[in-house]
C-alpha positions in Angstrom: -32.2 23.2 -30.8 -34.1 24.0 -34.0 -38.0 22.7 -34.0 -37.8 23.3 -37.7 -38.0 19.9 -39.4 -35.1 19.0 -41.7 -35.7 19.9 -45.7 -35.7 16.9 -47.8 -32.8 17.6 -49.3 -30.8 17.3 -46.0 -32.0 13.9 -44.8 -29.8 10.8 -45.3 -31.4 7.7 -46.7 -29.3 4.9 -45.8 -28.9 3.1 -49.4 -29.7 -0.4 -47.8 -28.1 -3.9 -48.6 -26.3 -3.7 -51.9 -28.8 -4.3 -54.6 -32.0 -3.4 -52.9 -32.7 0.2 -53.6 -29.9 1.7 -55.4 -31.7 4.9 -56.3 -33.8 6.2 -53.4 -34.3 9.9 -55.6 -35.7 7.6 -59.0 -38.3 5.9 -56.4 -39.3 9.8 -55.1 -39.5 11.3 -58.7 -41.4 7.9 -60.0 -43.7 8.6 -56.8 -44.3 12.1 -57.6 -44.9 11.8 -61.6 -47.3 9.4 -61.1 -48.8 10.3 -58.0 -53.0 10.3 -59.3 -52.7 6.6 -60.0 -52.9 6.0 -56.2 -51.5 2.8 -54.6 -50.8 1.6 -58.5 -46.9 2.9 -58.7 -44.6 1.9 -61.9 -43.3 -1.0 -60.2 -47.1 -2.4 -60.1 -45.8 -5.5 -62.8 -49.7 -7.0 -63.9 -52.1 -4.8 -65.5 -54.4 -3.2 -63.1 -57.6 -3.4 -65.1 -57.3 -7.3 -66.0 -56.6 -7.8 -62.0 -59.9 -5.3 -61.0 -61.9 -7.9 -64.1 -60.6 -10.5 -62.0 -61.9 -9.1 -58.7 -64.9 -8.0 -60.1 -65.8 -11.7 -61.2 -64.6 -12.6 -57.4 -67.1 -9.8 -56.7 -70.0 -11.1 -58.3 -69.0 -14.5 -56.5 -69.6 -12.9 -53.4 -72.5 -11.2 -54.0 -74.1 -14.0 -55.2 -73.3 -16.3 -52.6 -74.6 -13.6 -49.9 -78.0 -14.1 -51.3 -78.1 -17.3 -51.4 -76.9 -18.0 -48.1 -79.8 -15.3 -46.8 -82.4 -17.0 -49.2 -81.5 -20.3 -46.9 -81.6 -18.4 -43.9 -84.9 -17.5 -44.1 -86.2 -20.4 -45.8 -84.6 -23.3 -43.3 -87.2 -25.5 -42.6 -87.2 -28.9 -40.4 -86.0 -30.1 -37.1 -82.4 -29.0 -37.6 -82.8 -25.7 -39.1 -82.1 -23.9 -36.2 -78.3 -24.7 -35.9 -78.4 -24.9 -39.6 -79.9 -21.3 -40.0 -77.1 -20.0 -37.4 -74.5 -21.2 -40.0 -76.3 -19.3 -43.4 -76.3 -16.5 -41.6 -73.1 -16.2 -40.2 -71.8 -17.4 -44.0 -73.8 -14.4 -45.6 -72.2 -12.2 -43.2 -69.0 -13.1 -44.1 -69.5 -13.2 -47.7 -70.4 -9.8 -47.6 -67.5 -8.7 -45.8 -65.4 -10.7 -48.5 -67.3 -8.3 -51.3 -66.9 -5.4 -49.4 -62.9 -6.0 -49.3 -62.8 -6.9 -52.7 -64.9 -4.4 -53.6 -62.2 -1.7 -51.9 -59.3 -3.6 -53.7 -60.5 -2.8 -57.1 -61.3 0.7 -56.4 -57.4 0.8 -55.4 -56.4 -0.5 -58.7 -57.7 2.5 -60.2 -60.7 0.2 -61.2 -64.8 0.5 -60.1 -66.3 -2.6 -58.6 -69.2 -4.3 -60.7 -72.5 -4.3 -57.9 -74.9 -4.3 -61.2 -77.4 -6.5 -60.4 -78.0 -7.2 -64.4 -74.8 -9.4 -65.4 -74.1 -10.7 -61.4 -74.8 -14.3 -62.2 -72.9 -14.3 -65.6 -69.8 -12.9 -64.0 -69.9 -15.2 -60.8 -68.0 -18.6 -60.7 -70.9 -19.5 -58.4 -74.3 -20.2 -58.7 -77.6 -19.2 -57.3 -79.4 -22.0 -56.3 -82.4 -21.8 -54.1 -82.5 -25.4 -52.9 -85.6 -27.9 -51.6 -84.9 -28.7 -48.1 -82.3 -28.6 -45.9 -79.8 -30.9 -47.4 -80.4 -29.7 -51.0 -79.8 -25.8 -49.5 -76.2 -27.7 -47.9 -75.3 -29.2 -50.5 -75.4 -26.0 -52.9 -73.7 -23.8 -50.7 -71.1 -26.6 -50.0 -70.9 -26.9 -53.7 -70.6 -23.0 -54.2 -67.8 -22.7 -51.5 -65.6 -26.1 -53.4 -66.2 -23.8 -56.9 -64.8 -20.7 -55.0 -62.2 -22.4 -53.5 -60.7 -23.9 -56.4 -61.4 -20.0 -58.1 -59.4 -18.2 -55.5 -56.4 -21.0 -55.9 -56.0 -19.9 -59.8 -56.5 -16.1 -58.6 -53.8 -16.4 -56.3 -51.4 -18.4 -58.7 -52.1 -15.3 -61.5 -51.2 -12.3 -59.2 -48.4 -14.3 -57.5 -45.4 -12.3 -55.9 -47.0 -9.4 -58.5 -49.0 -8.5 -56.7 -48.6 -9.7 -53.0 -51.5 -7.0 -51.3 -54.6 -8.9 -53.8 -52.3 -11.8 -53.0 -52.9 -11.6 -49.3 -56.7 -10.6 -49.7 -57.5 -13.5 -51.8 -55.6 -16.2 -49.7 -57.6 -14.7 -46.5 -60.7 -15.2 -48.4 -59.6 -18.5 -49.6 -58.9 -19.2 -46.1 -62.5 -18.2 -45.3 -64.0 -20.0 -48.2 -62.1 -24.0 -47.0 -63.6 -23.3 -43.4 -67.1 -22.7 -45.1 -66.6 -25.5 -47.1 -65.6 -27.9 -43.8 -68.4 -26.1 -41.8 -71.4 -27.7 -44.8 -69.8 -31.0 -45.2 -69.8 -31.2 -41.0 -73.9 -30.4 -41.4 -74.2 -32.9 -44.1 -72.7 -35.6 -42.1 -74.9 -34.3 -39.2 -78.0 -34.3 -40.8 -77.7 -37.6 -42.9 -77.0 -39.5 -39.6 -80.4 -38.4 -38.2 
């Protein structure tokens, strides 16, 4: 028995149902001609630099909301602000891993992610609001998180079955994004009723 792997030439690839691939050797050339645009391949059907805009202005979202959630952390004041606090924080930390993904997503569209600090709050669908209290801090970030939400519901309608990989990372993040959202309204309620 031969430990000498198979050329490429000699290896059968089944065709698959009728319909579904019907030329395995296109898809291999296509792959190899193009092979410096990365995960972007011919049958990438939107343009790759208006999705990374996109990102990048879901990006700048992110960002912004990280600070603002760690301005609140650290500037929670009052006899629920403990429990409160717990939330910012863990909401920052989540925000930022949402930019980070993002971030990596528009670097795989052959783009470069946006982190200038200069045009964040023009390109954000969010704003930075610093907030007077406790319930003024909830209710921006609850605010911030409904704007995000119904963001990230148009995103996902424009990439569609086009793009099903920003698809997915978007509807995690949306995902994300309704729990923050039902986490503030929750502290709202909990705070009024004091």
């Amino acid at each position: 028995m031969s430990s000498q792997p198979a050329s490429p030439q000699s290896i059968h690839v089944p065709a698959g149902p009728p319909g579904f691939v019907s030329d395995i050797a296109a898809i291999r050339e296509r792959a190899r001609r193009t092979m410096s645009a990365g995960a972007v391949t011919p049958s990438y059907d939107l343009d790759p630099a208006s999705v990374a805009t996109l990102l990048n202005e879901a990006l700048a979202t992110e960002i912004v909301c990280t600070l603002r959630y760690r301005r609140h952390y650290h500037c929670a004041e009052g006899i629920h602000a403990e429990s409160v606090k717990s939330e910012f924080l863990q909401h920052a930390n989540q925000e930022l891993a949402h930019a980070d993904r993002i971030a990596e997503r528009i670097v795989q569209l052959g783009g470069q992610p946006d982190f200038s600090p200069g045009t964040l709050l023009q390109r954000s669908h969010a704003e930075y609001v610093e907030g007077e209290g406790l319930r003024s801090m909830i209710e921006a970030n609850l605010l911030a998180e409904r704007i995000a939400i119904e963001s990230y519901r148009e995103m996902i309608q424009y990439v569609g079955a086009h793009d099903p990989t920003t698809r997915r990372l978007l509807e995690d993040v949306l995902a994300d994004e309704e729990e923050h959202a039902d986490e503030m309204a929750s502290l709202l309620k909990r705070i009024g009723s004091a």
